[in-house]
MARBA-3410 file (N, C-alpha, C, O; in Angstrom, 1 decimal):
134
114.0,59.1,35.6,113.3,59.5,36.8,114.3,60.4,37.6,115.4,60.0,38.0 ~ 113.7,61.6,37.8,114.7,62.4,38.7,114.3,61.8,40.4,113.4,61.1,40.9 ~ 115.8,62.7,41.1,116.0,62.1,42.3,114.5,62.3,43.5,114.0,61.6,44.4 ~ 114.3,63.6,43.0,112.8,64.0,43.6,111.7,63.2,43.7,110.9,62.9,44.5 ~ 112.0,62.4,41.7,110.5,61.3,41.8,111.1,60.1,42.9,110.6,59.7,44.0
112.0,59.7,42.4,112.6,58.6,43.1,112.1,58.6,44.3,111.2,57.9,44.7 ~ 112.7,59.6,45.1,112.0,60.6,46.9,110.7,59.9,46.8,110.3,58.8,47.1 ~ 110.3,60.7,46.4,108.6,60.8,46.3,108.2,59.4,46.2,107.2,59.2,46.9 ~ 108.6,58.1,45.5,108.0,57.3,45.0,108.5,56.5,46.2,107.7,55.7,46.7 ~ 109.7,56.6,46.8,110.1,56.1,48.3,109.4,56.3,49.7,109.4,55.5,50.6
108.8,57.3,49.7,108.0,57.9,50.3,106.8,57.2,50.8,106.4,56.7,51.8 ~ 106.1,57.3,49.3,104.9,56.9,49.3,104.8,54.8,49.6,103.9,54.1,50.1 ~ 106.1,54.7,49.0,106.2,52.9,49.6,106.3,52.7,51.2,105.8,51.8,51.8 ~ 106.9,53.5,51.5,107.3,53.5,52.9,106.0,53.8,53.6,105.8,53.2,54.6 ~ 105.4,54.4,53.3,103.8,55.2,53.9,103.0,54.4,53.5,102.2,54.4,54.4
102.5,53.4,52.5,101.9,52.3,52.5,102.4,51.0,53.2,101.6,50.2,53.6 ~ 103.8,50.7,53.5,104.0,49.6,54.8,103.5,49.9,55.8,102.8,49.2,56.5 ~ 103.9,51.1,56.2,103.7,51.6,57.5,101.9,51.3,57.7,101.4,50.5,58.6 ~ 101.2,52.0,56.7,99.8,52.1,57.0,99.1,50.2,57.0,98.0,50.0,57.5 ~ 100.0,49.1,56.3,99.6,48.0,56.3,100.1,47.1,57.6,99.7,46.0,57.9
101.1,47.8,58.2,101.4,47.7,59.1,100.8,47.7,60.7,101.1,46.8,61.5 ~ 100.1,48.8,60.9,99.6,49.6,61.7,98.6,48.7,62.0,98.3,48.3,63.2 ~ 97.8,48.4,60.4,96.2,47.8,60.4,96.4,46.5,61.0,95.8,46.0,62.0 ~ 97.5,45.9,60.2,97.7,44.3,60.9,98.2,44.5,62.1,97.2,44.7,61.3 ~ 98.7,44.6,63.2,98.7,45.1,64.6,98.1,45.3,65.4,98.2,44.9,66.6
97.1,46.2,64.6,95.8,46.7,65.2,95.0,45.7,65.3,94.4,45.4,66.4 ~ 94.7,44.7,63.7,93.9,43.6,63.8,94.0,42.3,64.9,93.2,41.8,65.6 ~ 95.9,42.0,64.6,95.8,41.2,65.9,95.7,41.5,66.9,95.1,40.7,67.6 ~ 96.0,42.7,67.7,95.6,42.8,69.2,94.1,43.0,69.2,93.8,43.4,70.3 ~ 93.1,42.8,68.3,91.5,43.2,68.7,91.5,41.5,68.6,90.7,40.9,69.3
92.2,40.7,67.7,91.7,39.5,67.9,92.3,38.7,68.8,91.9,37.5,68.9 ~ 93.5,39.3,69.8,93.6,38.5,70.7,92.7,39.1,72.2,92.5,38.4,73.2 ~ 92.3,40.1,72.2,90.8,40.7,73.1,89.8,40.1,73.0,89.1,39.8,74.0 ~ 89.4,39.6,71.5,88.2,39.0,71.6,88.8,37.7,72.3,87.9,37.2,73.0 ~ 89.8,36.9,72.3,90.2,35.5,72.2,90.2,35.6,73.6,89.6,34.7,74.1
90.8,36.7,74.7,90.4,36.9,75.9,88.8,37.0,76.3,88.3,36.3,77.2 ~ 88.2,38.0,75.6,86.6,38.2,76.2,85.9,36.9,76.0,85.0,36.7,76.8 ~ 86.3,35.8,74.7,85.6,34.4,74.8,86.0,33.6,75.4,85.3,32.5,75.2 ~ 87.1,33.4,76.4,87.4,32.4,77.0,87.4,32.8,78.8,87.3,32.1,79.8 ~ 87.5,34.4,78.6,87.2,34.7,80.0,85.6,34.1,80.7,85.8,33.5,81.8
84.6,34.1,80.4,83.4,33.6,81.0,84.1,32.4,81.4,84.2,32.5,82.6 ~ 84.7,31.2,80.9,84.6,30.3,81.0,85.8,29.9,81.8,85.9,28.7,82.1 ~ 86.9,30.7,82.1,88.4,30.7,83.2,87.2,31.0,84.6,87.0,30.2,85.5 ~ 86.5,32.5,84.5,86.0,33.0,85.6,84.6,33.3,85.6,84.2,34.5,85.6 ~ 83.7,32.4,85.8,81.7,32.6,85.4,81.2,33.8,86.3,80.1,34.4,86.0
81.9,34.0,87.4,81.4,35.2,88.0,82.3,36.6,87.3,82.7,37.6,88.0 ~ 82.4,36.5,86.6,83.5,37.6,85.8,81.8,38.5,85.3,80.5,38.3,85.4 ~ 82.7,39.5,84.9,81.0,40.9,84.9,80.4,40.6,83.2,81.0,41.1,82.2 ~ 79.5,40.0,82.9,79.7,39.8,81.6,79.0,40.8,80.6,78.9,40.5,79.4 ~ 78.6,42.2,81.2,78.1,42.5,80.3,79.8,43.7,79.8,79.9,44.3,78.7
80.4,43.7,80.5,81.5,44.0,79.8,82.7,43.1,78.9,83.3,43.5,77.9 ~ 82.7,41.7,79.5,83.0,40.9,78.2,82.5,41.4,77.2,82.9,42.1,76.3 ~ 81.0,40.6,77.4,80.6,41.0,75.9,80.4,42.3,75.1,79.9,42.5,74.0 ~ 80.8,43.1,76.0,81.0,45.0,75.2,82.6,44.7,74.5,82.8,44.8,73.3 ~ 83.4,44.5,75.5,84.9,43.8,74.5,85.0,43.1,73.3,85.7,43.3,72.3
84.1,42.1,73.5,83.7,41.1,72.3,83.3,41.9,71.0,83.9,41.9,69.9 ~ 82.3,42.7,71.4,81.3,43.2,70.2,82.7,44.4,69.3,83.2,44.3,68.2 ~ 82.7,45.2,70.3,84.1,46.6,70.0,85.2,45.8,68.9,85.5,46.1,67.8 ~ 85.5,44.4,69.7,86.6,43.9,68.8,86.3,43.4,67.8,87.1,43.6,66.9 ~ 85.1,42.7,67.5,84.5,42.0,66.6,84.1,43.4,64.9,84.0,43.2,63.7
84.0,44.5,65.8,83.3,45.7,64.6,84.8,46.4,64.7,84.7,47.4,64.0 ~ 86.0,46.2,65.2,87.0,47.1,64.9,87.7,46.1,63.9,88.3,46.6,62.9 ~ 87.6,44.5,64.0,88.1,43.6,63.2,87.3,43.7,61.7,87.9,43.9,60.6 ~ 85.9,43.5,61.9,85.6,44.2,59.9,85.8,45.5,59.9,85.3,45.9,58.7 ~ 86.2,46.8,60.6,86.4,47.8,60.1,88.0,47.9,59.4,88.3,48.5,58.4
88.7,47.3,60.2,90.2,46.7,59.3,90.1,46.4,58.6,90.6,47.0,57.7 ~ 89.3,44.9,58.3,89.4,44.5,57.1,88.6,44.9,55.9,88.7,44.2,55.0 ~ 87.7,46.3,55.8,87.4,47.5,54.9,88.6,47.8,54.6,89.1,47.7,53.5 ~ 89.1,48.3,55.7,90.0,49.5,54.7,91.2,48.1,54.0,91.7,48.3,52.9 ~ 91.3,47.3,54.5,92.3,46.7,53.3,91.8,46.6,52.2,92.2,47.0,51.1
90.0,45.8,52.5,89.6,45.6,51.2,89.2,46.9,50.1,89.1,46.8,48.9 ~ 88.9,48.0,50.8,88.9,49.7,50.3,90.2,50.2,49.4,90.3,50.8,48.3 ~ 91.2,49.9,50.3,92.9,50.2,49.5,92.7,49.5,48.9,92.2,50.2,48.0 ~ 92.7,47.8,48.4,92.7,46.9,47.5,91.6,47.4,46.0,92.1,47.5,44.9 ~ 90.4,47.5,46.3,89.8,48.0,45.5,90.1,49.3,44.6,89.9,49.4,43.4
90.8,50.5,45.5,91.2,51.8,45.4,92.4,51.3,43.5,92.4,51.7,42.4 ~ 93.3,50.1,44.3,94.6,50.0,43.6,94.0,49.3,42.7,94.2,50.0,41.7 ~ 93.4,48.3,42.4,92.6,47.5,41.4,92.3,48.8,40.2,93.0,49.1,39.3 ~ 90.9,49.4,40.6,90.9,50.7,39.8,91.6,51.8,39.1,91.0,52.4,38.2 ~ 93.2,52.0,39.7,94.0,52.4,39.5,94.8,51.3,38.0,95.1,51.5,36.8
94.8,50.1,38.9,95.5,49.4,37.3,94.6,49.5,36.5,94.9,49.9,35.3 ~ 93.2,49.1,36.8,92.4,49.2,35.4,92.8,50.3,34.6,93.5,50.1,33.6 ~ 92.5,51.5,34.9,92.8,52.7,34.7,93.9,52.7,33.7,93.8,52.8,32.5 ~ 95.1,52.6,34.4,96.8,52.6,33.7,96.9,51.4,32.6,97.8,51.6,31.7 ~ 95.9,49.9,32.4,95.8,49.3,31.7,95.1,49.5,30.6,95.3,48.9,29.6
93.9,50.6,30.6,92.9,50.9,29.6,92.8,52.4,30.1,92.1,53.0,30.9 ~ 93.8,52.9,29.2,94.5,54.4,29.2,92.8,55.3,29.7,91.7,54.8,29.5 ~ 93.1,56.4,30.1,92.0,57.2,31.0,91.8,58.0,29.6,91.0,59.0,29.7 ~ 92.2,57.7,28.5,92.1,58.8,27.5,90.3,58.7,26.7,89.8,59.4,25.8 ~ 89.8,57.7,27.3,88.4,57.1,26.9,87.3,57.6,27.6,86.1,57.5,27.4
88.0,58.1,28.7,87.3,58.9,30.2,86.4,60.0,29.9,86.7,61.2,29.8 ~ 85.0,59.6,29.7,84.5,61.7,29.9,85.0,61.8,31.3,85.3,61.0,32.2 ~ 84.7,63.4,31.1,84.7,64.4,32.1,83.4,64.0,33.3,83.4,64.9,34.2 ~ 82.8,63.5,33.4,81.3,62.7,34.2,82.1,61.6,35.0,81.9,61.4,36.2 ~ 82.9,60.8,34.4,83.2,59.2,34.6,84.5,59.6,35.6,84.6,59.3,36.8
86.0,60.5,34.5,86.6,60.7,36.0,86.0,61.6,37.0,86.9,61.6,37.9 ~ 84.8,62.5,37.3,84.5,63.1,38.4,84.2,61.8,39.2,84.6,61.5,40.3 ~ 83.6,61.1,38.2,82.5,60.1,39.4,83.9,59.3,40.0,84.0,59.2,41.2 ~ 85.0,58.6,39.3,86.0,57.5,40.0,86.7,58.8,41.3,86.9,58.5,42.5 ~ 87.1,60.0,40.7,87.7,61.0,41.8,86.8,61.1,42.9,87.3,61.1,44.1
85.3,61.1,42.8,84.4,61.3,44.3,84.7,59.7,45.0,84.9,59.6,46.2 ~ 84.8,58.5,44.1,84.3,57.3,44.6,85.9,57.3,45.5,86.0,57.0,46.7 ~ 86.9,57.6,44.6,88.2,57.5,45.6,88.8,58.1,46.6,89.8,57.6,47.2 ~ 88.3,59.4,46.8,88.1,60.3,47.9,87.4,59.5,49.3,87.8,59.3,50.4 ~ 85.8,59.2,48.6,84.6,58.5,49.4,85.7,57.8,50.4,85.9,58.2,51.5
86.6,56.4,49.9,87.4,55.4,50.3,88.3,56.0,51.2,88.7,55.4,52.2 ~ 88.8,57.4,50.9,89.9,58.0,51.4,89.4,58.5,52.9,90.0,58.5,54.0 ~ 88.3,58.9,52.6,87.9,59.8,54.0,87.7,58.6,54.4,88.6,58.0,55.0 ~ 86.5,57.8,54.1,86.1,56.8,55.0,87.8,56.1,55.8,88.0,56.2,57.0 ~ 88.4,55.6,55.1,89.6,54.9,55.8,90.2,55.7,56.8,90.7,55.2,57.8
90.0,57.0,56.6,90.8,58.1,57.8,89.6,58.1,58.8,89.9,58.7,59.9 ~ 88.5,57.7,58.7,87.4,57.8,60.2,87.8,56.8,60.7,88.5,56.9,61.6 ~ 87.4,55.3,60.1,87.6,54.3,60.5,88.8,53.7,61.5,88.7,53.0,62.4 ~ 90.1,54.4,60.9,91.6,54.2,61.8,91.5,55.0,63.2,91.9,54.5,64.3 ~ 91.2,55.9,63.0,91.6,56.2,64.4,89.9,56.0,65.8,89.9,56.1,67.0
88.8,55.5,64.9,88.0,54.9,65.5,88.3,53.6,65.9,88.2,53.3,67.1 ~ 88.7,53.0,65.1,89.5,51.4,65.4,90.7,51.1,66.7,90.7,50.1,67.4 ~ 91.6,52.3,66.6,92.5,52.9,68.2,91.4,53.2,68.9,91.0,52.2,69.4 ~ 91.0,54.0,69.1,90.1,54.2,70.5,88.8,52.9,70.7,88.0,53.1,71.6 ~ 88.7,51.6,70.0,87.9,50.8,70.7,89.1,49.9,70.6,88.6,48.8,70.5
90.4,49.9,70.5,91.6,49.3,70.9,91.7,49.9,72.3,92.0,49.0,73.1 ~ 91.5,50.9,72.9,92.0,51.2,73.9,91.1,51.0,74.8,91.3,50.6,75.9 ~ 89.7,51.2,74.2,88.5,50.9,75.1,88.4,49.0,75.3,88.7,48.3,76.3 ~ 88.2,48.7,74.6,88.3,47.0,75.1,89.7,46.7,75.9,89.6,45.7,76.5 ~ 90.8,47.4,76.1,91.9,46.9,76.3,91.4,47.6,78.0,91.2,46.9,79.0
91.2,48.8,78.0,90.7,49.4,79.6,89.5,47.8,80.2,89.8,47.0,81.1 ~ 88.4,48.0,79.4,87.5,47.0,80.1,88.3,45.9,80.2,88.0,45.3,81.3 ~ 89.2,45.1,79.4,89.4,43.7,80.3,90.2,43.8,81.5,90.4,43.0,82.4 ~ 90.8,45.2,81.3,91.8,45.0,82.4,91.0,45.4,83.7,91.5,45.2,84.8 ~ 89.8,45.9,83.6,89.1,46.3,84.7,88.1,45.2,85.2,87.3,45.1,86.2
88.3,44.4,84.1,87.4,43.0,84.6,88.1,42.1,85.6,87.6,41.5,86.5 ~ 89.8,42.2,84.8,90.6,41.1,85.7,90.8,41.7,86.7,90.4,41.0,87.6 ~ 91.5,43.2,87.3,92.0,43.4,88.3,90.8,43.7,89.1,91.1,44.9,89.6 ~ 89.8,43.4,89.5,88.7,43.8,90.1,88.7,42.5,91.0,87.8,42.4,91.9
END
């Protein structure tokens, strides 16, 4: 393996921590929001609740949109071993279009999802703080 693949293959490890990284982060600060928005009613009952529960819900749909894309990557790499274990040489031309659209499909999808998942990070994180300091 030349020094380029090596590069490259470093690269690409490094850019999958990071991106598994990011997700688990992301997941716990939406699960410690919701762990605020369910215990807030009950610290403060005159607290505004229909923004609790806008926090609640945001975190609750940013929490299975994380755990898509794990389970989307996981799926993605699964397919990939099959693939590398039962050589692609058996492949029509129909079957790899269809795995190339289905692994794209995963690809875009994961790229809406991330940075939708930050902005109802930011949005639940605005509403509790505008619940408490009020």
């Amino acid at each position: 393996m030349s020094n380029y693949d090596e590069r490259v293959k470093e690269i690409n490890e490094r850019t999958m921590a990071a991106m598994h990284a990011f997700w688990s982060a992301m997941l716990t600060a939406h699960t410690v929001l919701l762990s605020v928005a369910v215990a807030l009613p009950a610290i403060s009952p005159s607290s505004d609740q229909w923004q609790v529960k806008l926090v609640g819900c945001l975190a609750t749909a940013s929490m299975f949109a994380l755990l898509f894309n794990f389970a989307a990557l996981r799926m993605q790499y699964e397919a990939i071993g099959h693939r590398l274990l039962h050589h692609e040489s058996g492949l029509t031309e129909d079957q790899r279009k269809k795995d190339i659209s289905i692994a794209l499909w995963r690809y875009r999808l994961m790229r809406i999802v991330e940075p939708l998942v930050a902005t109802f990070l930011v949005a639940e994180a605005s509403l509790l703080m505008w619940v408490l300091l009020r």
